[in-house]
C-alpha positions, 0 to 999 in steps of 0.5 A, a space after each residue: 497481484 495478490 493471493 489472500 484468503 477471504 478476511 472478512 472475518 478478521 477484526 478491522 477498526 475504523 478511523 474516526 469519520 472526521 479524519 477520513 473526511 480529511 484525509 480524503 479531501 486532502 487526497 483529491 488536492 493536487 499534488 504537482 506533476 511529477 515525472 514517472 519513473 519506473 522502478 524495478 528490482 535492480 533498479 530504484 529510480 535515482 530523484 524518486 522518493 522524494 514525496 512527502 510520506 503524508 501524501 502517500 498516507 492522504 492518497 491512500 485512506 482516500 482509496 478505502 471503500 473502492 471495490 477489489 478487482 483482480 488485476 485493478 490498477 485505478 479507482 473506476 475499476 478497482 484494485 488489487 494490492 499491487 494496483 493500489 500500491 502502484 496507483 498511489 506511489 504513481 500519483 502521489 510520487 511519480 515512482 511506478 512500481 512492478 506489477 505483482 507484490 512479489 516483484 515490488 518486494 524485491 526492489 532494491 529499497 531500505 529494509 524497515 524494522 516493523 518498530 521503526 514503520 513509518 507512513 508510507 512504508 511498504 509492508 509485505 506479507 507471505 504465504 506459507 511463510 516464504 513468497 511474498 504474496 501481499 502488498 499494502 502501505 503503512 499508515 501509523 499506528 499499527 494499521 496498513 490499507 491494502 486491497 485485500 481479497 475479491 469481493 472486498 474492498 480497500 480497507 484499513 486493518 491492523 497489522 496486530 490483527 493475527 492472520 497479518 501478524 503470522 503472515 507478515 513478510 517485512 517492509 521497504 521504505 521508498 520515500 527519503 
């Protein structure tokens, strides 16, 4: 579950409607059944990983718009940022994650260096500068989508933006 302040005021740019238009269609195409797997700190499931990091991206932008719920873990009734990231990795990869961000942080998975985020990645961030508090995915080009605060809704925001920026804890590749 997350802890972030109210952003609203944060600078947030928005993808052109085209992609979201396919990125949303391509989310609801069906991506095959794979088996859950659940994922813990000391544990990352052996064979999980091996979705396709587009997927995770399509899965994610087509997320953007539903409401923020503390404790949400599906489209119909919203989203926190450890329900989203779970929703989408579930769905798209078959890997479920812990319930909290701080908790997914500590899953045994590569560390990434901010220059070499990838779609798909993890990123983290912190508050006070030590627990990690927020979770949210990756997309490319310096943006990530996370499920920001309550009253808001998922949303695409620049990880350059500065309360990310000063606030960014790291990030964790789960996909080969």
């Amino acid at each position: 579950m997350c802890v972030v302040p109210d952003c609203a005021a944060m600078r947030v740019r928005s993808l052109p409607i085209g992609f979201l238009a396919v990125a949303m269609a391509a989310s609801l195409a069906g991506c095959g059944s794979a088996s859950i797997q659940p994922a813990t700190a000391g544990n990352f499931p052996a064979g999980a990983g091996h979705a396709n990091p587009n997927d995770i991206l399509f899965r994610a932008i087509g997320l953007v718009g539903t409401p923020y719920r503390f404790g949400g873990n599906t489209p119909q009734g919203g989203f926190d940022c450890s329900g989203l990231v779970d929703y989408v990795f579930r769905t798209v990869a078959g890997i479920e994650l812990p319930r909290t961000a701080e908790a997914i942080s500590r899953i045994r998975a590569p560390g990434v260096p901010r220059a070499a985020l990838e779609s798909g990645d993890l990123v983290f961030f912190t508050h006070r500068g030590r627990t990690i508090t927020h979770v949210g995915i990756y997309v490319g080009k310096g943006r990530f989508v996370h499920a920001p605060n309550a009253g808001g809704t998922v949303r695409l925001d620049d990880l350059d933006a500065p309360y990310w920026r000063d606030h960014y804890g790291g990030a964790k590749r789960l996909l080969d």
